[in-house]
Backbone as CSV, one residue per row, in Angstrom:
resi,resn,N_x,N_y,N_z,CA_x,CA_y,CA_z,C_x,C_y,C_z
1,UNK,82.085,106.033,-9.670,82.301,107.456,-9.593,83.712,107.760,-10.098
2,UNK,83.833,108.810,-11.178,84.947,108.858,-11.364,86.308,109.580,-10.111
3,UNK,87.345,108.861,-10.313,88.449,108.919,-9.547,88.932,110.346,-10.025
4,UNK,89.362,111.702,-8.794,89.932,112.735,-9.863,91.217,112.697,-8.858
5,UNK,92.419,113.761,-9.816,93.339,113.920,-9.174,93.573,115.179,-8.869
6,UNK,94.203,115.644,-7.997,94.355,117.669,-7.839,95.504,117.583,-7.812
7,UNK,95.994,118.955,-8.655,96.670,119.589,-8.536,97.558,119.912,-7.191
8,UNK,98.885,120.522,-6.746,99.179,120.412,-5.177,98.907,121.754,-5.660
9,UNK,98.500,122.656,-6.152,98.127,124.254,-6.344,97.012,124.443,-5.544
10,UNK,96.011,123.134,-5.816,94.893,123.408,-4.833,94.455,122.775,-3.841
11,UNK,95.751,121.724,-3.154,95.442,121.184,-2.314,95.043,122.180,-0.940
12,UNK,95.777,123.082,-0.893,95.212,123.910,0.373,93.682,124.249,0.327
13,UNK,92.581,123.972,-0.637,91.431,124.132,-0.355,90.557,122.594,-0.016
14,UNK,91.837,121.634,-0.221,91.162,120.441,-0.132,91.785,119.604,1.223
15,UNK,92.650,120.267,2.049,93.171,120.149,3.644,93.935,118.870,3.303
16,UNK,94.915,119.189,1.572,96.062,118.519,1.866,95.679,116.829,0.728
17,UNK,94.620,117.110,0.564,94.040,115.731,-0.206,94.417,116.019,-1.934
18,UNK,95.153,114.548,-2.252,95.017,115.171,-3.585,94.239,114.045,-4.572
19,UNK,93.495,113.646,-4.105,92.734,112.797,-4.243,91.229,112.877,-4.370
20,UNK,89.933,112.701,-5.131,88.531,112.398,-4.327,87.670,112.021,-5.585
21,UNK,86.715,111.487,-5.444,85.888,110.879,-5.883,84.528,112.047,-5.723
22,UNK,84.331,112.091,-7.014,82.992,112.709,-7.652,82.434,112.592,-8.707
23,UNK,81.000,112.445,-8.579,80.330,112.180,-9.860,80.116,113.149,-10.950
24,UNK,79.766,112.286,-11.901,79.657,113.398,-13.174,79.622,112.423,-14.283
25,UNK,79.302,113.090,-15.659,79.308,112.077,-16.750,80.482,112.841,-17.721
26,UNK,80.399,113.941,-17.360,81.521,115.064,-17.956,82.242,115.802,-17.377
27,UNK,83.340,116.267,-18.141,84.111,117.179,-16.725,83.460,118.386,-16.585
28,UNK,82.616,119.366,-16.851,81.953,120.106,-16.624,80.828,119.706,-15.012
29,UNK,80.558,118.315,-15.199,79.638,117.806,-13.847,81.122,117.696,-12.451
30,UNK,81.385,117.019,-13.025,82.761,116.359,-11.947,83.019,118.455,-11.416
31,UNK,83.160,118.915,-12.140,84.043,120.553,-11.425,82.721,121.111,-11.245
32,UNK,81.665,121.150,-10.887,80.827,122.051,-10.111,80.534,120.982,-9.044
33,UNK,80.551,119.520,-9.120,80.906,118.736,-7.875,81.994,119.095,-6.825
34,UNK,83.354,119.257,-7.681,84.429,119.495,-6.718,83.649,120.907,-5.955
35,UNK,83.666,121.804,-7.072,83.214,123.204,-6.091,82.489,123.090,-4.948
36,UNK,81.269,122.314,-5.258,80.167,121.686,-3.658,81.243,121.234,-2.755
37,UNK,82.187,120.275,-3.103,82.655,119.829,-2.061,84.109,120.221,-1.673
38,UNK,84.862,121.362,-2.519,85.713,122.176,-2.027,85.497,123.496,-3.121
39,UNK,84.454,124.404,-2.220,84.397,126.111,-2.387,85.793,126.540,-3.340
40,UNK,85.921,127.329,-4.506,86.855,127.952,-4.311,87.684,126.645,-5.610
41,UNK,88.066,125.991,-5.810,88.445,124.898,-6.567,88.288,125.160,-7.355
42,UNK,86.791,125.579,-8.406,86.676,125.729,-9.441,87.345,127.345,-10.167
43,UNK,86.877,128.125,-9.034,87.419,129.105,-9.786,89.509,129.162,-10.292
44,UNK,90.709,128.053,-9.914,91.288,127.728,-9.719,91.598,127.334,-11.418
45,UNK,90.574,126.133,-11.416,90.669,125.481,-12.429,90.211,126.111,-13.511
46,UNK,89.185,126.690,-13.649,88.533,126.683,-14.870,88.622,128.714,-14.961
47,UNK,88.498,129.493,-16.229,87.722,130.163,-16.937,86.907,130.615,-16.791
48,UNK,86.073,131.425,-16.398,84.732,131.015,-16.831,84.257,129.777,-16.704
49,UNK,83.481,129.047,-17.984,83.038,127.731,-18.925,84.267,126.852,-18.989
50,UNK,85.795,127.722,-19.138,86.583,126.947,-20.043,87.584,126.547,-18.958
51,UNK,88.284,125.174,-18.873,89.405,124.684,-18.193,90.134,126.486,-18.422
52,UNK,91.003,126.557,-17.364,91.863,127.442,-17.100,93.084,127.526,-18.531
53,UNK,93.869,128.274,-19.232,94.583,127.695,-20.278,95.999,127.642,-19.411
54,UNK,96.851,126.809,-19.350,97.980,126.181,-18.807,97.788,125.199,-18.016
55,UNK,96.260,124.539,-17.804,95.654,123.613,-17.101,95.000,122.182,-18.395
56,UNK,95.910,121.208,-18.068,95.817,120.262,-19.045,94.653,119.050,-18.328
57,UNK,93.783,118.484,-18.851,92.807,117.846,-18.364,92.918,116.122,-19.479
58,UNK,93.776,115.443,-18.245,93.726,113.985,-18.804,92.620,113.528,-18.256
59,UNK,92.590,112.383,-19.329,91.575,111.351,-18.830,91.924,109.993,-19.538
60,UNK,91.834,109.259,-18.313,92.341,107.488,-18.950,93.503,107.386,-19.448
61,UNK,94.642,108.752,-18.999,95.754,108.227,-19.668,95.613,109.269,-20.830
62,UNK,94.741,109.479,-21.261,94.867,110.426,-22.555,94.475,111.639,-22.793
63,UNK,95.101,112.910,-23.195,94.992,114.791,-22.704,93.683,114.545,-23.902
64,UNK,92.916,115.460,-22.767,91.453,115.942,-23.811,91.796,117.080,-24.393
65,UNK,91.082,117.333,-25.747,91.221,118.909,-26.167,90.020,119.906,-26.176
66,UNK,89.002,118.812,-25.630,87.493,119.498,-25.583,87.308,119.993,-24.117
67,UNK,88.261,119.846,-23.485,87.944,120.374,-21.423,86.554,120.049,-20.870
68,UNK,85.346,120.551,-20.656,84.427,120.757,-19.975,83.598,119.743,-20.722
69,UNK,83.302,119.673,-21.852,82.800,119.014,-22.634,82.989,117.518,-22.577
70,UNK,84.308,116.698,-21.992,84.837,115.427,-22.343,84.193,114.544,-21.721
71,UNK,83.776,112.993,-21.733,82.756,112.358,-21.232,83.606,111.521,-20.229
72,UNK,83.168,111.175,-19.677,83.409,109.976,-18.674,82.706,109.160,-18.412
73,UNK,83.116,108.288,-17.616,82.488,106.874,-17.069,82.679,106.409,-15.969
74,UNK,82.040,105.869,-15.346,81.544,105.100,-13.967,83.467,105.446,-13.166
75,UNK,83.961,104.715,-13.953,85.559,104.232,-13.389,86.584,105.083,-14.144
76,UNK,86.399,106.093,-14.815,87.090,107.478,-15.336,88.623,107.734,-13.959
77,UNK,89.544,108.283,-14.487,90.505,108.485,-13.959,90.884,109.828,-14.477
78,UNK,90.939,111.054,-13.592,90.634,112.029,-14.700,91.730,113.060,-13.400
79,UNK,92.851,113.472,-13.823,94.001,114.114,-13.963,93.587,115.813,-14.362
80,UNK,93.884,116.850,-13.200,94.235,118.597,-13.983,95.852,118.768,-13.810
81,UNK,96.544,118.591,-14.240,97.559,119.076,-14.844,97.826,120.404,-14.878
82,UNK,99.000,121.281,-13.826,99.384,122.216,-14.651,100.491,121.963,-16.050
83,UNK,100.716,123.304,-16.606,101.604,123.149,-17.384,103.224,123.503,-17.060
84,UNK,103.945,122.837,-17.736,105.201,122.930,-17.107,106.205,123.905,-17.820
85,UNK,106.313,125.234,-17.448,107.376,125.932,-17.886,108.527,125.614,-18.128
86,UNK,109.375,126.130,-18.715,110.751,125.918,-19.058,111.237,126.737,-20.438
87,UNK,112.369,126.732,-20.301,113.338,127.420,-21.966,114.353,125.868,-22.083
């Protein structure tokens, strides 16, 4: 099952966890999983359809540019990222 990581933006819907394990073969499966198992999460993350824009979605170490669409695997390590302001 892939491994995900949260954001601390939305740990208050997840009672502090930034951590959990959910299935999926894509990140589109994995985020209507999180939603089942923390309400409220998805609308956070995503758009609509689309990752949220200032919300970066690694996986394995490496930023996807396809969001919802990107595949995974059994042992996936899969990172939402905000983005980091600055001048």
């Amino acid at each position: 099952m892939p491994d995900i990581w949260l954001p601390i933006a939305t740990q208050h819907l997840t009672n502090g966890k930034h951590r959990t394990y959910i299935e999926g073969s894509n990140v589109a499966q994995v985020m209507d999983g999180l939603d089942k198992k923390y309400p409220g999460l998805k609308a956070l993350l995503c758009d609509g359809n689309d990752i949220t824009p200032g919300i970066a979605v690694i996986i394995d170490g490496e930023v996807t540019n396809i969001g919802m669409l990107a595949n995974l695997d059994e042992k996936s390590e899969v990172h939402f990222l905000p983005a980091i302001g600055g001048g």
